[in-house]
C-alpha positions as CSV (number, residue, x, y, z in Angstrom):
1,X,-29.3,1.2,-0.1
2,X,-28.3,0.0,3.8
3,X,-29.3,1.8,6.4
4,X,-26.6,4.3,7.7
5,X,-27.0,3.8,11.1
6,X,-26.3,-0.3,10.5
7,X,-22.7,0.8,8.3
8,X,-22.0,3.0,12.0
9,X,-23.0,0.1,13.9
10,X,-20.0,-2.4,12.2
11,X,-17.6,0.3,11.2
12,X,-15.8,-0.7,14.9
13,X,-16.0,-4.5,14.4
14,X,-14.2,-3.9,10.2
15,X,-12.1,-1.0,10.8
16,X,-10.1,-3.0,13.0
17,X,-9.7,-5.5,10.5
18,X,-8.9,-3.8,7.8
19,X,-6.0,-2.0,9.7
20,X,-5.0,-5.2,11.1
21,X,-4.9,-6.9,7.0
22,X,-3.1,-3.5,5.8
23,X,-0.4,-3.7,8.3
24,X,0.1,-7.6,8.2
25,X,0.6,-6.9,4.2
26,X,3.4,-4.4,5.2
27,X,4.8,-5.5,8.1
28,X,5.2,-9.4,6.8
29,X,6.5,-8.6,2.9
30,X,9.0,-5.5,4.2
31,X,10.0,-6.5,7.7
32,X,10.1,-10.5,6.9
33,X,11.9,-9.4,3.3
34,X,14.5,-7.5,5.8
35,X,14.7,-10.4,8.4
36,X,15.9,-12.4,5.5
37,X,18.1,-10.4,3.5
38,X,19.7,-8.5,6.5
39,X,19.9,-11.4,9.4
40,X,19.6,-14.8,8.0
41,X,21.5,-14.3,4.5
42,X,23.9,-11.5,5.6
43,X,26.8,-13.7,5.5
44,X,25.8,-15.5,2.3
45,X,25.4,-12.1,0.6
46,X,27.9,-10.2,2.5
47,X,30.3,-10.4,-1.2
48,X,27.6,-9.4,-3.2
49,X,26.7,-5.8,-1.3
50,X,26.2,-2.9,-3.6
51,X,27.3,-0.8,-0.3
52,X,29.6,-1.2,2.2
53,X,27.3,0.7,5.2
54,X,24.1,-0.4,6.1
55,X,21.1,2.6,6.7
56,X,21.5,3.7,10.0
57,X,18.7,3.3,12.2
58,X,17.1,6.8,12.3
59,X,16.6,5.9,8.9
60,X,14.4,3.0,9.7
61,X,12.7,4.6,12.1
62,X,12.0,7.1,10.3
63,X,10.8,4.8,7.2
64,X,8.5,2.1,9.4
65,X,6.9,5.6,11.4
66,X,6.2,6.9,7.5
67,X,5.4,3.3,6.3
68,X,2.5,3.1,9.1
69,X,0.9,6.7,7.8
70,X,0.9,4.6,4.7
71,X,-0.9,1.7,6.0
72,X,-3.4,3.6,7.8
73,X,-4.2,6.0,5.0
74,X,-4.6,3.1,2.5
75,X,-6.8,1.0,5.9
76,X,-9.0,4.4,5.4
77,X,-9.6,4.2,1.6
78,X,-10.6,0.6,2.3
79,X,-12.8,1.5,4.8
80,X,-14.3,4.3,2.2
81,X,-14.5,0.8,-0.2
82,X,-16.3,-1.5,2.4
83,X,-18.6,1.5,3.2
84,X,-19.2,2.7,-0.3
85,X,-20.3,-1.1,-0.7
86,X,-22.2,-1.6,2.2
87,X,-24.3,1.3,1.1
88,X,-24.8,1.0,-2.3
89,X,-23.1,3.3,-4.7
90,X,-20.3,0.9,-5.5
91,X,-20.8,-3.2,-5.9
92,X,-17.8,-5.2,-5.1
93,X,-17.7,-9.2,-5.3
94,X,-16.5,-11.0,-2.7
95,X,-16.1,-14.2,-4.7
96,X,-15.4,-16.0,-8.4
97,X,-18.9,-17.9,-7.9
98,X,-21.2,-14.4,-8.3
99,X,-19.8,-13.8,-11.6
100,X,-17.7,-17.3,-12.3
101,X,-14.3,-17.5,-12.6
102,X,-13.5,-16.4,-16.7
103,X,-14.6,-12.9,-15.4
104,X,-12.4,-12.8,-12.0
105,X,-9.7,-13.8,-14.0
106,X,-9.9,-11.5,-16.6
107,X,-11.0,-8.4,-14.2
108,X,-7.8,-9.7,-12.4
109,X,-5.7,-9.2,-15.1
110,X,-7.3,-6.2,-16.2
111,X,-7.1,-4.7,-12.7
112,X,-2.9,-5.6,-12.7
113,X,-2.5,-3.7,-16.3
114,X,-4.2,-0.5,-14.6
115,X,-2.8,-0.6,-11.3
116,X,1.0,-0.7,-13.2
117,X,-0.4,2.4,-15.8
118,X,-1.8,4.3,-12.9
119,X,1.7,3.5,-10.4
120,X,3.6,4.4,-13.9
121,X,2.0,7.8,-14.7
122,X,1.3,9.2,-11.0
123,X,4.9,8.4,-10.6
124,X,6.1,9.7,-13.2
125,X,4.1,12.5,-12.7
126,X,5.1,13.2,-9.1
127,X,8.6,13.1,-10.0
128,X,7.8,16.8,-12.4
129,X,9.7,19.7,-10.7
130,X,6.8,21.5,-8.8
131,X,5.5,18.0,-7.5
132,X,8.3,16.5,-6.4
133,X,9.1,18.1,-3.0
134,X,5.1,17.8,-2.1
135,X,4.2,14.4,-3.2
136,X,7.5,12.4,-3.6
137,X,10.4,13.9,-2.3
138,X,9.8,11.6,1.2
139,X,10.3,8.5,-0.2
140,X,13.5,9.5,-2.4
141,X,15.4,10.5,1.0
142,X,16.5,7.0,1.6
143,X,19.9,7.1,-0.1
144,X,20.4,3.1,1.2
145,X,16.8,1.7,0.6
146,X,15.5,-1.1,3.0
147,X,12.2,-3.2,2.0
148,X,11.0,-0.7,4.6
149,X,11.2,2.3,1.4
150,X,8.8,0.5,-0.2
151,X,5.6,2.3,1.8
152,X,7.7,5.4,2.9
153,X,5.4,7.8,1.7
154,X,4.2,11.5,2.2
155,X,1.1,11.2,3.1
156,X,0.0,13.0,-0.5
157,X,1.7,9.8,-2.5
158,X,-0.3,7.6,-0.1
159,X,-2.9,9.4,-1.0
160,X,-2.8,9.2,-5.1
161,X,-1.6,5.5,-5.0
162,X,-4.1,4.1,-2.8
163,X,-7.2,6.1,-4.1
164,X,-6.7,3.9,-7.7
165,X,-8.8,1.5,-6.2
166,X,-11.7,3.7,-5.3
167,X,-11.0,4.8,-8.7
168,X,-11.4,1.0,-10.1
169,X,-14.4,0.0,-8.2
């Protein structure tokens, strides 16, 4: 087990990082996935809109300000990963060569088929009648989703979808 004054002494040199890889995750798939759909292919899809309005920007706003709780409460469940590690009470491999490739590919395929059961049934679950307004009801106020919906979570949802991999490990 590491010492817990060495996990306090590089908690502000990977916090950072983490963030940093949580937000680039976000902020490249939604925002570049809006660049292109909204500015670069707008006239090449402009015949094929489902809706005549775009979302008005308070909705965006108020989608990237909820989408960036989401990043920083999943940045903290990876920190509670990387610390968990660091001290002993969970192992996590950093690469195919500890335990060869067969097994990274089957724990990758294993860890897909239980992320999308655990997505499926939380969801499903969130969307029951005395859930909904605590857990979900955030992310089902954009009547004209953006790629920026995607992460527009209370902070609860956050919450239940990110601890699956704490969960996993």
């Amino acid at each position: 087990m590491a010492d817990l004054q060495f996990l306090w002494g590089d908690f502000p040199k990977v916090a950072p990082h983490i963030f940093l890889h949580d937000f680039l995750r976000y902020a490249i798939g939604a925002g570049g996935l809006f660049l292109i759909v909204n500015c670069l292919l707008r006239p090449v899809l402009k015949g094929r809109q489902i809706r005549s309005t775009r979302p008005h920007w308070r909705q965006l706003i108020s989608e990237i300000l909820a989408s960036l709780r989401t990043v920083l409460i999943f940045s903290l469940i990876g920190l509670t990963i990387w610390a968990t590690d660091e001290i002993g009470i969970a192992r996590f491999y950093d690469s195919a060569d500890e335990l060869g490739w067969a097994w990274f590919w089957i724990s990758f395929i294993i860890l897909i088929v239980a992320h999308d059961a655990w997505f499926y049934w939380t969801h499903r679950i969130m969307h029951h009648p005395r859930l909904f307004r605590r857990f979900h009801r955030l992310h089902h106020r954009s009547h004209n989703p953006t790629p920026f919906t995607s992460y527009a979570f209370d902070w609860r949802e956050s919450v239940v979808n990110g601890v699956f991999m704490l969960l996993i490990g």
